[in-house]
N, C-alpha and C positions, 0 to 999 in steps of 0.2 A: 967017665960021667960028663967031663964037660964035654968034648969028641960027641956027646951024645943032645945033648943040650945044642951044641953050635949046629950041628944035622937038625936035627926037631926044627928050632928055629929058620934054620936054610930053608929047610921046605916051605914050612909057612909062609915062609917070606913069598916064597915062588910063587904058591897058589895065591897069595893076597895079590899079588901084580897081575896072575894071569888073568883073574877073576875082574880086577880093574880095565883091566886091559877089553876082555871081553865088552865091558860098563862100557866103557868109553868108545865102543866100535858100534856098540846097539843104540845110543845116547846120538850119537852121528851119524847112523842109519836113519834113524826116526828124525831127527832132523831134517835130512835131507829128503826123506820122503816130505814129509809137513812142507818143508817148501816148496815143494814140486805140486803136491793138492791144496795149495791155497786156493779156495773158491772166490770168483768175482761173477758173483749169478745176474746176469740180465734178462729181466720178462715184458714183456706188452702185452696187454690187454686191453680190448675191446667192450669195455661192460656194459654195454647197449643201454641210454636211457637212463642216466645216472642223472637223474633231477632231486632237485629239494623240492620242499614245498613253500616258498617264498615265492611272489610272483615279481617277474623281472617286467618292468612296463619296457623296458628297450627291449625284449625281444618276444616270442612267439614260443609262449611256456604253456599255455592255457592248457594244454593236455593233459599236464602232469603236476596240475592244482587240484587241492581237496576240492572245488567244485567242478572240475575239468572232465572232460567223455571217460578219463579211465577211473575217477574217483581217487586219486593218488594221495597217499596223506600220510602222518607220520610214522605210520607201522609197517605200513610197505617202506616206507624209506629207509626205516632202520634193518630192516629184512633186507633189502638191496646191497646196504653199508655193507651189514655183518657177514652177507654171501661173497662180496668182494673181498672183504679181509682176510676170510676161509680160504677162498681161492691162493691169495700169494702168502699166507702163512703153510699153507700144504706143498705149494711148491718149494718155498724154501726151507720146510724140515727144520733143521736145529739151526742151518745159517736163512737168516733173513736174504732175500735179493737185494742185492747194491743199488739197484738201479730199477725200479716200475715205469715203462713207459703206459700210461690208460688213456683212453680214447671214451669219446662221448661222455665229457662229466659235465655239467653244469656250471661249477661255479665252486670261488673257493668257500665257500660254506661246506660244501658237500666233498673238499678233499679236510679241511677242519677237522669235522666231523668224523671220516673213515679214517685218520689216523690218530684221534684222541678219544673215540667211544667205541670201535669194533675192535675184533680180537685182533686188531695192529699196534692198540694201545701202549702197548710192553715194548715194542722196537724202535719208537721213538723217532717214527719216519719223519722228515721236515719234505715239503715240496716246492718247485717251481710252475708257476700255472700264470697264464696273461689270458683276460679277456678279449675271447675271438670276434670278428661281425658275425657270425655264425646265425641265419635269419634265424634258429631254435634257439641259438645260445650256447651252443654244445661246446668245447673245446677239448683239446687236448692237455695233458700235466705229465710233471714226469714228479717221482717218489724218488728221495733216494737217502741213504744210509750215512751220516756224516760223519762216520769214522774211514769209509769209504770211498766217496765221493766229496770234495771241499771245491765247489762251485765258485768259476772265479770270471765269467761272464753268463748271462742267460739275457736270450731276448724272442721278441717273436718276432714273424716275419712276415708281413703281410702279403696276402698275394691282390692283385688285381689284376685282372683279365682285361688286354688289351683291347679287346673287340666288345667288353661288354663290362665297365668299369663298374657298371651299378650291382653289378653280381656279387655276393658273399660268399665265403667259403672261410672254412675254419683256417688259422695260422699255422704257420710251422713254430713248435717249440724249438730253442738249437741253445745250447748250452754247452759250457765248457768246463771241467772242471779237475783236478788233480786228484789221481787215487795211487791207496796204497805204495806201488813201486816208484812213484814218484811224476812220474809220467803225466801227460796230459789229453784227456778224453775230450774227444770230440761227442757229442750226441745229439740227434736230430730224431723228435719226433711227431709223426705224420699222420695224419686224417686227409689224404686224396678226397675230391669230390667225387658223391657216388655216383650210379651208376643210372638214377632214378631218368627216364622217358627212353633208355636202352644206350645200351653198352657204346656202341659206335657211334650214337649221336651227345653223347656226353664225353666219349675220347680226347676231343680235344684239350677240354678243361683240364683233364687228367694231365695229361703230356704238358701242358704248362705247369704245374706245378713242380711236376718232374724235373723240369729245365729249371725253376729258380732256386731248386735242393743241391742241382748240378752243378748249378753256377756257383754257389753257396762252397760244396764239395773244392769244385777249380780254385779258389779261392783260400782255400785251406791247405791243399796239395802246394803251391805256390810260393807259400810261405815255407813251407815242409812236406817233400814228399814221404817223408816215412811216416804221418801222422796215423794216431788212430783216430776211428771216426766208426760212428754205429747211426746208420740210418732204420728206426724202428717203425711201426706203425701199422692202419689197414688200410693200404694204397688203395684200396676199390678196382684192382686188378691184380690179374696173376703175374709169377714171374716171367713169360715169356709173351705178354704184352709188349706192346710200343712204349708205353711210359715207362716200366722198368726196365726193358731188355734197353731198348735204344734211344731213349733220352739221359734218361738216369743212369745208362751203360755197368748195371748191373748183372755181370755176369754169374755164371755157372761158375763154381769151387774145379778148377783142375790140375792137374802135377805141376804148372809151371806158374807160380804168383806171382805178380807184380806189385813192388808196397805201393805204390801211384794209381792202381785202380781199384774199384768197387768190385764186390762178390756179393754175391745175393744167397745165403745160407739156407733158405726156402728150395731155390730150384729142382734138388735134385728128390725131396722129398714131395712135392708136388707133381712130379713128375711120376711118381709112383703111385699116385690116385690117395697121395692123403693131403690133411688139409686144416684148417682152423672156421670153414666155414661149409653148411651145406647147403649148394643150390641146385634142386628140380631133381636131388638124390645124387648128385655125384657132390665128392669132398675136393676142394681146392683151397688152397693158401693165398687170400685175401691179405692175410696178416704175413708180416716178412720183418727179418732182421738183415741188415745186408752190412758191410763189413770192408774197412780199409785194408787194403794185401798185409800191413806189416802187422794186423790181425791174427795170420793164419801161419803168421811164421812160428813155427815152435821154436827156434833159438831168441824168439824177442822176450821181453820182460813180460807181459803178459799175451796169452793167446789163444785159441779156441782151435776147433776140429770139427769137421763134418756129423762126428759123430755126438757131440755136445748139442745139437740143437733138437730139438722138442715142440712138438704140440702136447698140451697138457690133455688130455681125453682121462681124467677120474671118472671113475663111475657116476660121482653126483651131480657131474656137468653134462650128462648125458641123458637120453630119455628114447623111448623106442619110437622107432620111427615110421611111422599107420599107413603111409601113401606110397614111399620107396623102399621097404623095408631096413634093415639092418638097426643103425643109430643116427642121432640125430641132437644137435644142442639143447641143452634143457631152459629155454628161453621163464622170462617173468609174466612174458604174457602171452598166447600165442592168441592172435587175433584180436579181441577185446576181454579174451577170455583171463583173469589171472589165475596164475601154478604157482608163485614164488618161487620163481628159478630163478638163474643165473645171466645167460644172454645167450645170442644168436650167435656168438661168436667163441672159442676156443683160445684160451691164453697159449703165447710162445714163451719160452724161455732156451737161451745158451748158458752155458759154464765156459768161462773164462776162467783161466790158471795163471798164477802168478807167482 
């Protein structure tokens, strides 16, 4: 009886450990997966036309005032707000993006606003935003996550055009700030001068901005070459332009990375006829995220892959397209006409792993 008793017990014993045992391999599987899918989502977007309705006597708003050509006034603005907030609440699903870079907002009224009255309200985004010369007013901002992101320089950077000092154009945002793994982010984000009286006679401006992101970039390398650094925005050119391919020496993603140079995460996807913008019915990548080498290492603490980048194309940012067929951006206004859409332009986002 006891011979019987000590057996019984023996087993038990076995299967309680093997059973633990098992616990303790699944418990440290699942770990180690979770560490490997840590998300660090970065997007930019374009939201074409992001005005209040407050008139700025310092710049050239009058369009987009309730007495202004389009009629612009609180209902449209909150429709504008709450389509933006759709937008990066849909791309980021259950995790919020760490990091919004947006392009053409007005004013910090109107990032106020889109992150304490639209469905962003809940995520409790904080921003960084400087008043550009922008003859509209328009600037750049970036959104970002403060459990994520803990900002510990941001400034703008003004450009002036050597040849023609009196010319305005929006700032560079650049920002610095420490995430999750401890690490230190670089982030620079970009509104290029467009592209308005034709591509080649406006290049040059382009290419100067390019150069004082570069210099900005040299500058940071220098200090540290294995820095991270995310150059975001919609340069007003493709990736294999002069200002990105060879001022801004953003390259094509290839087998052999250097942490010391730029990579342009756009190129290989525009290269295949997609894009974040449509013009005259072909799609191209206006919009770009580009990327310091020690980015793309997968043995670094955090780092991304070709395959993590994205144009957002939901259905509701889309609309058919009557003149070149297929699709086409589901714009707020098209001509003087309003739709309550979205913009002219297509959000990016990468996944960054940590």
């Amino acid at each position: 009886m006891i011979g019987f008793t000590t057996l019984f017990f023996g087993k038990y014993t076995m299967r309680i450990t093997s059973i633990f045992q098992l616990l303790l391999l699944v418990c440290l599987n699942s770990t180690a997966q979770n560490h490997e899918k840590r998300n660090f989502k970065v997007m930019c977007y374009n939201v074409e036309n992001y005005f209040d309705c407050v008139d700025d006597s310092l710049t050239n708003d009058s369009e987009y005032l309730p007495m202004g050509m389009r009629g612009w006034n609180n209902t449209k603005y909150q429709k504008k707000q709450n389509n933006i907030g759709k937008v990066i609440t849909y791309i980021g699903g259950w995790d919020a993006p760490a990091l919004v870079g947006l392009c053409e907002i007005e004013s910090e009224k109107g990032l106020y606003d889109l992150t304490h009255y639209s469905g962003l309200k809940n995520l409790r985004y904080k921003y960084l935003h400087h008043e550009s010369p922008d003859a509209r007013g328009i600037d750049v901002a970036l959104l970002y996550q403060p459990r994520m992101f803990k900002p510990i320089h941001n400034e703008a950077i003004n450009i002036i055009f050597p040849h023609a000092p009196a010319s305005k154009t929006r700032d560079i945002l650049f920002a610095s700030g420490v995430i999750p793994t401890g690490d230190t982010l670089h982030i620079f984000v970009c509104h290029f001068p467009s592209r308005l009286g034709g591509e080649l006679e406006s290049e040059d401006r382009r290419m100067y901005v390019a150069s004082v992101v570069r210099l900005k970039v040299d500058s940071i390398f220098a200090i540290n070459q294995n820095s991270n650094i995310i150059i975001m925005g919609d340069f007003n050119d493709y990736p294999n332009n002069k200002s990105m391919a060879e001022v801004l020496k953003a390259e094509p993603i290839t087998d052999v990375i250097s942490t010391k140079s730029l990579y342009n995460l756009m190129y290989k996807l525009h290269a295949s006829g997609k894009g974040s913008n449509k013009h005259q019915g072909e799609w191209g990548a206006l919009d770009q995220m580009i990327v310091s080498g020690s980015l793309l290492k997968t043995n670094h603490s955090i780092f991304t892959i070709q395959s993590d980048v994205h144009f957002f194309d939901a259905d509701f940012l889309l609309e058919n397209d009557k003149t070149f067929l297929g699709k086409q951006p589901f714009r707020t206004y098209v001509g003087m006409k309003y739709q309550e859409g979205f913009s002219d332009h297509l959000p990016i986002y990468t996944d960054f792993w940590y």
